[in-house]
C-alpha positions in Angstrom: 34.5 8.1 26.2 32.8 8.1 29.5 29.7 6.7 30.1 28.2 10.3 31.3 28.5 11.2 27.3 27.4 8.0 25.3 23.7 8.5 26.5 23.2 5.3 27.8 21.4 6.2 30.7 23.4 7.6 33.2 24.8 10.6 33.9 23.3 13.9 32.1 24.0 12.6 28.8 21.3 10.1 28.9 18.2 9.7 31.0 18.7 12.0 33.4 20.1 14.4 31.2 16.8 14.4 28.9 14.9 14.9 32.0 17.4 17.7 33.4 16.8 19.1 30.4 13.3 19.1 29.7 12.7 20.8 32.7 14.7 23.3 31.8 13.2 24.0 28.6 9.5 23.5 30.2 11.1 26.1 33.1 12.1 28.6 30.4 9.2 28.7 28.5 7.0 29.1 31.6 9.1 32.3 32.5 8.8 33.5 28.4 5.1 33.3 28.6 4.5 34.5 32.5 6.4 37.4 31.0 4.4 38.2 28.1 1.1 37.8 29.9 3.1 40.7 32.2 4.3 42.4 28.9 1.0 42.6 27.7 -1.5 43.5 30.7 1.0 46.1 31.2 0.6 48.0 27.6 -2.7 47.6 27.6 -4.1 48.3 31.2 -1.0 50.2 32.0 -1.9 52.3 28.9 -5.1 53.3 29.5 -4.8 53.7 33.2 -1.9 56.1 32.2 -4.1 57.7 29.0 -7.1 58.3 31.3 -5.2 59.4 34.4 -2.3 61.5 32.7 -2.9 62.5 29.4 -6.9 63.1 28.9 -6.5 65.8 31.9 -3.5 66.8 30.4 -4.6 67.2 27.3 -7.4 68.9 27.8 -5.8 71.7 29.7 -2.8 72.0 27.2 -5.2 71.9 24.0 -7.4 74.1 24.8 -10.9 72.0 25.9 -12.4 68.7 26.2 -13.1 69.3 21.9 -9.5 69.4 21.3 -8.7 66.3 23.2 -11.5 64.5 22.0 -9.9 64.9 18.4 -6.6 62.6 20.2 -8.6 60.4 22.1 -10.5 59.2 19.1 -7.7 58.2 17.1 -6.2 56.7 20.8 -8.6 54.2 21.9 -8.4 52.6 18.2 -5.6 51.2 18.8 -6.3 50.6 22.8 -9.1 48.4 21.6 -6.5 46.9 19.3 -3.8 46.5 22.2 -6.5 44.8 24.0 -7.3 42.2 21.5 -3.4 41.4 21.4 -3.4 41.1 25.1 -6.8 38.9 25.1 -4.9 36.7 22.6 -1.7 36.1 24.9 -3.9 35.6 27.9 -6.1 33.1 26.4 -3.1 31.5 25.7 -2.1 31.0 29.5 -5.2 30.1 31.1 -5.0 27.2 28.1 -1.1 26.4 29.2 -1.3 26.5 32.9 -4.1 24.1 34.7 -4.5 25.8 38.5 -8.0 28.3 38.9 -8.8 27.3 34.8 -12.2 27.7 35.8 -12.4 30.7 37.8 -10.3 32.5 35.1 -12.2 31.5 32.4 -15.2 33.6 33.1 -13.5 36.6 33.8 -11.5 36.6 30.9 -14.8 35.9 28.7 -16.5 39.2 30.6 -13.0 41.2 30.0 -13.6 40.2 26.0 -17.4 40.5 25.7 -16.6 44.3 27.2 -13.5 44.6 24.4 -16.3 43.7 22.0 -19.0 46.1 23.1 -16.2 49.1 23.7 -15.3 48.6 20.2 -18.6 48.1 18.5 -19.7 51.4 20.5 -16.4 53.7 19.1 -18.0 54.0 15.4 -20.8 55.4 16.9 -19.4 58.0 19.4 -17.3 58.7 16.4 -19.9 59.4 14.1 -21.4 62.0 16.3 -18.4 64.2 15.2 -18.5 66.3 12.0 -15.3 67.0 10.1 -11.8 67.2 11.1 -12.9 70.1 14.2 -14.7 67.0 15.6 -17.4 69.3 16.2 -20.8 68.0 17.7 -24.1 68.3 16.8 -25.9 66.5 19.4 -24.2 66.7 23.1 -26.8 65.3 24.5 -26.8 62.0 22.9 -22.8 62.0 22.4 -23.0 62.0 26.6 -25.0 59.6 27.0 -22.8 56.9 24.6 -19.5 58.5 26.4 -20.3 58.0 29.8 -21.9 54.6 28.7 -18.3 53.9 27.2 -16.5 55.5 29.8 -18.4 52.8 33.0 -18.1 50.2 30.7 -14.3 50.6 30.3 -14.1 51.0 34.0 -15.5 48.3 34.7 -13.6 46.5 32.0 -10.7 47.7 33.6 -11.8 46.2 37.0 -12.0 43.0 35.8 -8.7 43.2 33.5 -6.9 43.5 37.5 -9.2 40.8 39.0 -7.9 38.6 36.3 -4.4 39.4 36.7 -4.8 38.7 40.6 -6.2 35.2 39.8 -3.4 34.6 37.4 -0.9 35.9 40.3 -2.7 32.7 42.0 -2.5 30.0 39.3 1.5 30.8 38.6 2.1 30.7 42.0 -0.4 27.4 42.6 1.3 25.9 39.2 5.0 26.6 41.0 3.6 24.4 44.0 2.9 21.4 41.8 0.2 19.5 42.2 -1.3 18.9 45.9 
């Protein structure tokens, strides 16, 4: 048997092998996790850039009034919220993993969560202003003011959801460098 195979040190087999190797494995996993961070911005912020663009103007004209729609979009942002807490999960999980802009990153994901939290502390309370299965309203005024409450604070949610994806852009791509 050759000396490449008896892993004694040369060849692939043996030291440089388990280094060939590791880095392989370290390089795959990178890629796996780079594209579940992707994977999951994309259901999430994808999804409600799509829901709020597409399907709430949609909607609305198709059903009949902002009432009708409101019935869908209830049930929606449930599991949007939820999607979000998924996403906040795998992201956390990358700014842990990769070391480049940590500490700008950080931050922004804590703001992107503490507005996850608020948006879905807020939705049993806009929900509660509707009575029965017609989602009708008894108090427009005060169900406006909680909406477009919820509605800026998901914008700006959203803002921050793409500043954080452009600073993770920049660690992956400061990570491939190596260090300096």
């Amino acid at each position: 048997m050759s000396d490449e195979f008896r892993g004694n040190g040369t060849g692939r087999a043996g030291g440089e092998g388990r280094l060939f190797y590791s880095s392989l494995i370290t390089h795959h996993s990178s890629l796996l996790r780079r594209l579940l961070v992707l994977a999951a911005f994309a259901f999430w912020q994808g999804g409600f850039t799509f829901y709020a663009g597409v399907v709430v103007p949609l909607g609305t004209e198709v059903l009949g009034g902002a009432g009708e729609q409101a019935r869908v979009t209830r049930l929606v942002t449930w599991y949007l919220n939820l999607s979000g807490a998924a996403a906040l999960a795998v992201f956390a999980l990358d700014v842990l993993a990769v070391r480049p802009l940590r500490r700008a990153r950080w931050p922004v994901w804590a703001a992107v969560a503490l507005l996850l939290a608020v948006l879905a502390w807020m939705h049993p309370h806009l929900d509660a202003l509707f009575h029965g299965e017609d989602a009708y309203l008894d108090d427009r005024a005060t169900f406006r003011v909680w909406h477009r409450t919820y509605l800026w604070l998901s914008t700006v949610q959203w803002g921050l959801a793409l500043l954080f994806a452009l600073l993770t852009l920049a660690a992956w791509r400061a990570e491939d460098r190596g260090p300096p």
